[in-house]
Structures are given as structure tokens and as C-alpha cells.
C-alpha positions in Angstrom: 99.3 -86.6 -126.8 100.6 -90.0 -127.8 102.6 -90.4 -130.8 104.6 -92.9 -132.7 108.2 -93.0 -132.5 109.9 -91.8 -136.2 113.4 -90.8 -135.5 115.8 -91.3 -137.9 117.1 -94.4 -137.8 120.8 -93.2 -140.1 122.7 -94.4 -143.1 121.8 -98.5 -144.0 125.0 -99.9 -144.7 123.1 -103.0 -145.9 122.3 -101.0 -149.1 125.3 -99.2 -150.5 127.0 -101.2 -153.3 123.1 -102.0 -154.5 122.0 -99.3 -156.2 118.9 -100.4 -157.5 117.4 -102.1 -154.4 118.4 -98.6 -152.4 116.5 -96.9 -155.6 113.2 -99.1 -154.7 113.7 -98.5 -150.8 113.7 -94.7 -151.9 111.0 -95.3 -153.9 108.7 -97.4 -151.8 107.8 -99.8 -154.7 105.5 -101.7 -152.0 103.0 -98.7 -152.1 101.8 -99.4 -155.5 99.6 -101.6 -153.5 97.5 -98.5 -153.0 96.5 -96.8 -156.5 97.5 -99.8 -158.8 94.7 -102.3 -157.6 92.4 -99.7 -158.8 93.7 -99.0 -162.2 93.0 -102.7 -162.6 89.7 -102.7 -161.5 89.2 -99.5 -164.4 90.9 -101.8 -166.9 89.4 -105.3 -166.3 85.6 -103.3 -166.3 86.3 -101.2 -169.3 87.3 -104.8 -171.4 84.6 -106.7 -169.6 82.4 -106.7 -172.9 84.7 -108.1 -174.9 87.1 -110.1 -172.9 90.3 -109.9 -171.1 93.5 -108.8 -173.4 96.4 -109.7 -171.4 98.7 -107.3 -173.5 96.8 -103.7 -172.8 96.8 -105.2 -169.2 100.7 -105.7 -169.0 101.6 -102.3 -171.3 98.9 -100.8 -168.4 100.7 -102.1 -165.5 104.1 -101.3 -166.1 102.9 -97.9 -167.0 101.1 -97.4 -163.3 104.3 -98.7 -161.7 107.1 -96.6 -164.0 105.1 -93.1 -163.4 104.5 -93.8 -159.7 108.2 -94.6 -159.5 108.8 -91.3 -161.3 106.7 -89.4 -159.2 108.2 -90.6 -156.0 111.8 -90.4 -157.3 111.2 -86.9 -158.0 109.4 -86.1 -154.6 112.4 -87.2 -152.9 115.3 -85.4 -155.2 112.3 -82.3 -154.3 112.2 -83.0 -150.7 115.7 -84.1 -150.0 116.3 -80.8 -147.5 113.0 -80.8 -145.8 113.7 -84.3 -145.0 117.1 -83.9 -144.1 115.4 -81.4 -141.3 112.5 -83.7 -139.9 113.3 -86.3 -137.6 111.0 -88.9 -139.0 113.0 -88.1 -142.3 116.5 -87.7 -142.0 116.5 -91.8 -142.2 115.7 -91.5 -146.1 117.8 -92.9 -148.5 119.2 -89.5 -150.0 119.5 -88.0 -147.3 121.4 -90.8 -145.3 123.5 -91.4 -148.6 122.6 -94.7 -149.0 121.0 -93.8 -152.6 123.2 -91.4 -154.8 121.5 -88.1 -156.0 122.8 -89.4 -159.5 121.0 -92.5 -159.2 117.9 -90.9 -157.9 118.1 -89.1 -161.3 118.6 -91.9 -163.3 116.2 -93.9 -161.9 113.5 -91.2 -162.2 114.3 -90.2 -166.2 114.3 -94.1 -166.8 111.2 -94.1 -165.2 109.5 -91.2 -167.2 111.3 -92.7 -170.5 109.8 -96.1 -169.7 106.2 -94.6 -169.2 106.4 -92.4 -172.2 107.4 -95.4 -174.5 104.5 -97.6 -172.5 102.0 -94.8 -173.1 102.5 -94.4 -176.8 102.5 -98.5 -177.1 99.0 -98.1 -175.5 97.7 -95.3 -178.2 98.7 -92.1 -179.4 95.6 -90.6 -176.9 97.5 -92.0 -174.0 100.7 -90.4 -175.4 99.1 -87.1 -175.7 97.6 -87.2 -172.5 100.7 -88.3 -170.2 101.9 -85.1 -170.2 98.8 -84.6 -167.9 99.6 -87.1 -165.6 103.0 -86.4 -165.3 102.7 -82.8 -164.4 99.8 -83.6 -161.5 102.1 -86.2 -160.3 105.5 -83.7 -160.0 103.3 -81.0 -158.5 102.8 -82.9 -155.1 106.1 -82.2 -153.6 106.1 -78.2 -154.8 102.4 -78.5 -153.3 103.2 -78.3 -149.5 105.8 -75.1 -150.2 102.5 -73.0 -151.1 99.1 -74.2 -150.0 97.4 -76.7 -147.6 95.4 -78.3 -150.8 98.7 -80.1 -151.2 96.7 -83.3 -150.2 94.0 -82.5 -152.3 96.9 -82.1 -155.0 98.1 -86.0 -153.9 94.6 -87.5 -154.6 93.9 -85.7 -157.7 97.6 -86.7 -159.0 96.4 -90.5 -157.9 92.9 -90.0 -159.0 94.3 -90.6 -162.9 95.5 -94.1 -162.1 91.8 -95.9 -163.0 91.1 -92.6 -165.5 93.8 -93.7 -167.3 93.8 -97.1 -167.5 90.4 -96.7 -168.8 91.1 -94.3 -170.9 94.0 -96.9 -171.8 91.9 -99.7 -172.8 89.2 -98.2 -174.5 90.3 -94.9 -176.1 87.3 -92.7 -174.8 86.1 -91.2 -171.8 83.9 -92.8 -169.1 82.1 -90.9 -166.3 81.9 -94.4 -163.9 85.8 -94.4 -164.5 85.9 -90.9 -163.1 84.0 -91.5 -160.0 86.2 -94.7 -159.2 89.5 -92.2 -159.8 88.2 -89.5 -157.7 87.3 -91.9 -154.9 90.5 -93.6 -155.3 92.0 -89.4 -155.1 89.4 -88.7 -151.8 90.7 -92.0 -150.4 94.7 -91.3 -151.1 94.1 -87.8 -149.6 91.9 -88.5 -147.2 94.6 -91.0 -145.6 97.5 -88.4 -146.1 95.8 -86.1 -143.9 95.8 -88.7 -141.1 99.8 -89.2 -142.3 100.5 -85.4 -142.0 99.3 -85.5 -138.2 102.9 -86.8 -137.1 104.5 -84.0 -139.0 102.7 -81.1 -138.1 104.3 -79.6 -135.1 108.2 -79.7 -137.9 105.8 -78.5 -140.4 104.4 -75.4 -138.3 108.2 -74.2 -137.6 109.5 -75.1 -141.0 107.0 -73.0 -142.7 105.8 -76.0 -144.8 102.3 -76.4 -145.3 99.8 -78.9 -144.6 96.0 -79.0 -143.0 96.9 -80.6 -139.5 99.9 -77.7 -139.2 97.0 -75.0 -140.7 93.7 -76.2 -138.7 94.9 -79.0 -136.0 94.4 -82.6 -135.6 90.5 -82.6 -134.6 89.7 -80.9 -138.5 92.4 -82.9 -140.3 90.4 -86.0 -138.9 87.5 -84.7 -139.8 88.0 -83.9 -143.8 89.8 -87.4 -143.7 86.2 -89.0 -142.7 84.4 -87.0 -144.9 86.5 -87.7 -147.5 86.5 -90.9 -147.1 82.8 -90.7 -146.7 82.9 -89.6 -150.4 84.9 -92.7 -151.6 82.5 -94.8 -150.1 79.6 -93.0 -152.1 81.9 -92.7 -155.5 82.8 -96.2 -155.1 79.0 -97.3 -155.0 77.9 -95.1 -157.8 80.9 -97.0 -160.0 79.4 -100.1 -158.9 76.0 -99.2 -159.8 77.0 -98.1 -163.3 78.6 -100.6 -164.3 76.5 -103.1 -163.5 78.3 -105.0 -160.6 77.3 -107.6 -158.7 76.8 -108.2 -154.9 80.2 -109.8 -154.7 81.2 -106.1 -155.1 79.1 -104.6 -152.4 80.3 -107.4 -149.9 83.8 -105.8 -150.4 82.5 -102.2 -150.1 81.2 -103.2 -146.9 84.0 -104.9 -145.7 85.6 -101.4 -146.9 83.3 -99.5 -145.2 84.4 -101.5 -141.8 87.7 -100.5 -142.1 87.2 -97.1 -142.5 85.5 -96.6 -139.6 88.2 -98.8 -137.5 91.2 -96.3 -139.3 89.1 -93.7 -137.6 88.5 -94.8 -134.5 92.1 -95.7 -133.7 93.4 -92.5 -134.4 92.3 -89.6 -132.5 93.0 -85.7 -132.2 94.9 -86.9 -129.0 96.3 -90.6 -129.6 98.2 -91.1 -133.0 100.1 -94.8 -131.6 98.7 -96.2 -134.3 98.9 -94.2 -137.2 100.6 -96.6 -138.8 98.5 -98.9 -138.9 95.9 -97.1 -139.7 98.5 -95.5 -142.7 99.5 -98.7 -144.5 98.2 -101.8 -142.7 94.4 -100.7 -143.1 94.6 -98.9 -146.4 96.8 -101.2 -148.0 94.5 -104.1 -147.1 91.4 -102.2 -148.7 93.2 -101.8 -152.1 93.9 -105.3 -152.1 90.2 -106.7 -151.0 88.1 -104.6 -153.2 90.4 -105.6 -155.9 89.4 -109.2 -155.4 85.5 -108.9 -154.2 85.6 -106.7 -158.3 87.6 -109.2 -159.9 85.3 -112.1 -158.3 82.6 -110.2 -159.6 83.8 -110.0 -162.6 84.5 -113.5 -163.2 81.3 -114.7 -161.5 79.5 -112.7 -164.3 81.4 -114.4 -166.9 83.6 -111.3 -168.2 86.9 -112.3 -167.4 89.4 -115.2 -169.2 87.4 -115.2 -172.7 
């Protein structure tokens, strides 16, 4: 079995003295790349009828970005031991030292404060349902201590990113923005699964729990297809109700491409390339549906009224 090389790498002397770039190392700011793209997509469709306001589509940004910086902030307080034990994690930023567990604090209750105070600029509805989002995104990390559906738990937690920034925008419900958040949630999980593969020999003798270390690599791939399989499908019926264009399904099938390259690169016995397949690939898909929807958006005449 082939497997990328994760050791620790130790302390990065480069960051101590600078708190807050340390604090967006920790955080990983650069993965917003995944759910955020999506939560625009929500946003942008939902004010399509009446025009783009620029406001609701700032307050809606920073919001995305300040909980997701909560959340991961709080996995990694969470986590600090477990990583401190795996190999592939003793390099993080609280374990090494090179981020303060009093900064990690900080920069996760500025973070909640900052997304509360964005929420009720929003509406009062988004206030009274943050709560909601905030306790699905802290459960992730507890997630693994008790059950396999942890990754389930990480896709439903991201599933609210295009929920809410509908919700956001308009003030009501919206079944289309629900199958675009629980693709987004199949696709988040889906790719986890394939993430968890390098862990799951630490995970079986750490007692932590995950469905490579429960079931093996050959089923984790499997669910991660299907899943996947369901994003695909979730992601056409969103197209088809609100009305998109082809510009649209040109990016689903340059999505659909992808998938099916993540796949075949990593195998039950090869995982060289997780990577790859981890941020390169999925990162890219955010990004390129993002534009074929926006492009369709703007070829329809809905955007910059």
C-alpha cells in the first residue's frame, strides 16, 4: 500500500511573534475556497429577480468566513491531543506552539462575536437561526469520539453554507437552496472520507472513529463515489429549478470529469495522491462551478442591475 508522506514537520519558527498569521495557518483560511463559493451561488440566485445588492453580499461573506474560522478554531483547541498523537498532526500550530492556546481562544470568540453581530445585521431570522449553525459546526470535532457518521456530521455542518445564505438574502425557505447545501454537505463528506484514508490505521489504535478505520479503504471509496454521485444529481435538480442555463451544465460536466479523475487516482491500495485528489481537485470544482453559475447568471441578465 502506497501512501503519502505526513510526518510532522515541528515548531515554524517563521510564525511566532505573528499571532494572527499563525491564527490563519491554524485555521486554514485558504479552505473557504470549498463551501464559500457555494454560499454565493445560493446568494446571487436567490437576488437574481431583483438584482444584485452588494451589501447582503458582503454582510453574507464575512459571515461564511467568521463561522468557518470559528468552527476550525474550535476543532483544533478540540483536537489539540489527538493531534499531538498522529504523526501527520503533531506539525499543527498548537500543538508545535507556534499558535498560543490563548490566542486560539481569542481568535475563535472573535470569530463567533463577529458572526453573531453579522447575522443579526442580516435579519433577526438569521440571528435566531445561528445558533443552529453554530452548534452543527462545533459538533464535528466531538463527532469522531463517538460514531463513524462524524463525516456525515462535517457535510451536514457545511451543508448550511448556501441554506443560509439563502435564507440570508431572502428571509424564507427554499427547497432548490436545500438540494444545493446538501450536495455541497455529500460533496464536503464525501471528500473527507477519501481524507480519513491516511489516518485510519492511528485512528484504529487511538480508539477514534472514522469509516475507513470501521469498514476499510475499498467501502470508504465507495460511499465517497456514491456520495458524490448524489452531488452531482442535487446539483442538477438546483439547476433545473432555478431555471439555469447551459453555461451551468457545461460546469457540471466539467465537475462530473473531475470526480471521476479524484476517484480513479485514489485507490483501496494507492493513496500517493490523496492530496491531490483532497484540495487540488475539490478546490478547483468550487471555484469552476462558481464561475460557469455566475456566467449564467450574468448571461441571463440577473446580475449588476
Amino acid at each position: 500500500m502506497t501512501t503519502p508522506a505526513f510526518a510532522g514537520i515541528g515548531p515554524d519558527e517563521q510564525l511566532r511573534g505573528k499571532p494572527v498569521r499563525a491564527f490563519l495557518r491554524l485555521v486554514m483560511i485558504e479552505h473557504s475556497v470549498f463551501a464559500l463559493p457555494f454560499a454565493y451561488i445560493a446568494a446571487l440566485t436567490a437576488m437574481a429577480p431583483g438584482g444584485t445588492r452588494w451589501k447582503d453580499l458582503v454582510l453574507v461573506t464575512v459571515a461564511m468566513v467568521a463561522a468557518r474560522t470559528f468552527a476550525m478554531a474550535a476543532n483544533r483547541i478540540v483536537d489539540r491531543s489527538l493531534d499531538a498523537d498522529n504523526p501527520r498532526t503533531a506539525g499543527r500550530e498548537l500543538v508545535t506552539g507556534a499558535v498560543s492556546l490563548r490566542t486560539a481562544y481569542v481568535g475563535s470568540l472573535v470569530s463567533l462575536v463577529v458572526f453573531l453581530v453579522v447575522a443579526g445585521a442580516l435579519s433577526r431570522l438569521c440571528l435566531e437561526l445561528a445558533p443552529v449553525a453554530l452548534v452543527l459546526l462545533f459538533a464535528y470535532p466531538y463527532g469522531k469520539r463517538f460514531t463513524w457518521l462524524c463525516h456525515a456530521m462535517l457535510g451536514l455542518a457545511q451543508a448550511v453554507a448556501p441554506i443560509g445564505a439563502w435564507i440570508a438574502v431572502t428571509g424564507h425557505w427554499s427547497w432548490a437552496a436545500f438540494a444545493l447545501g446538501i450536495g455541497v454537505g455529500l460533496w464536503i463528506g464525501g471528500f473527507d472520507l477519501i481524507y480519513a484514508l491516511q489516518d485510519m490505521e492511528h485512528d484504529r489504535a487511538h480508539g477514534v472513529y472514522s469509516l475507513p478505520a470501521r469498514f476499510g479503504p475499498t467501502v470508504a471509496l465507495w460511499v465517497s463515489a456514491l456520495a458524490h454521485a448524489g452531488t452531482f444529481a442535487l446539483f442538477v435538480a438546483f439547476g433545473l429549478a432555478e431555471d439555469f442555463g447551459v453555461l451551468w451544465y457545461v460546469g457540471l460536466g466539467l465537475t462530473a470529469v473531475l470526480f471521476a479523475y479524484e476517484h480513479a487516482i485514489v485507490t483501496p491500495t494507492d493513496w500517493s495522491r490523496l492530496n491531490r485528489a483532497f484540495f487540488t481537485l475539490n478546490g478547483f470544482i468550487g471555484i469552476a462551478l462558481f464561475v460557469f453559475g455566475l456566467l449564467d447568471l450574468v448571461t441571463h441578465g440577473h446580475l449588476g442591475r
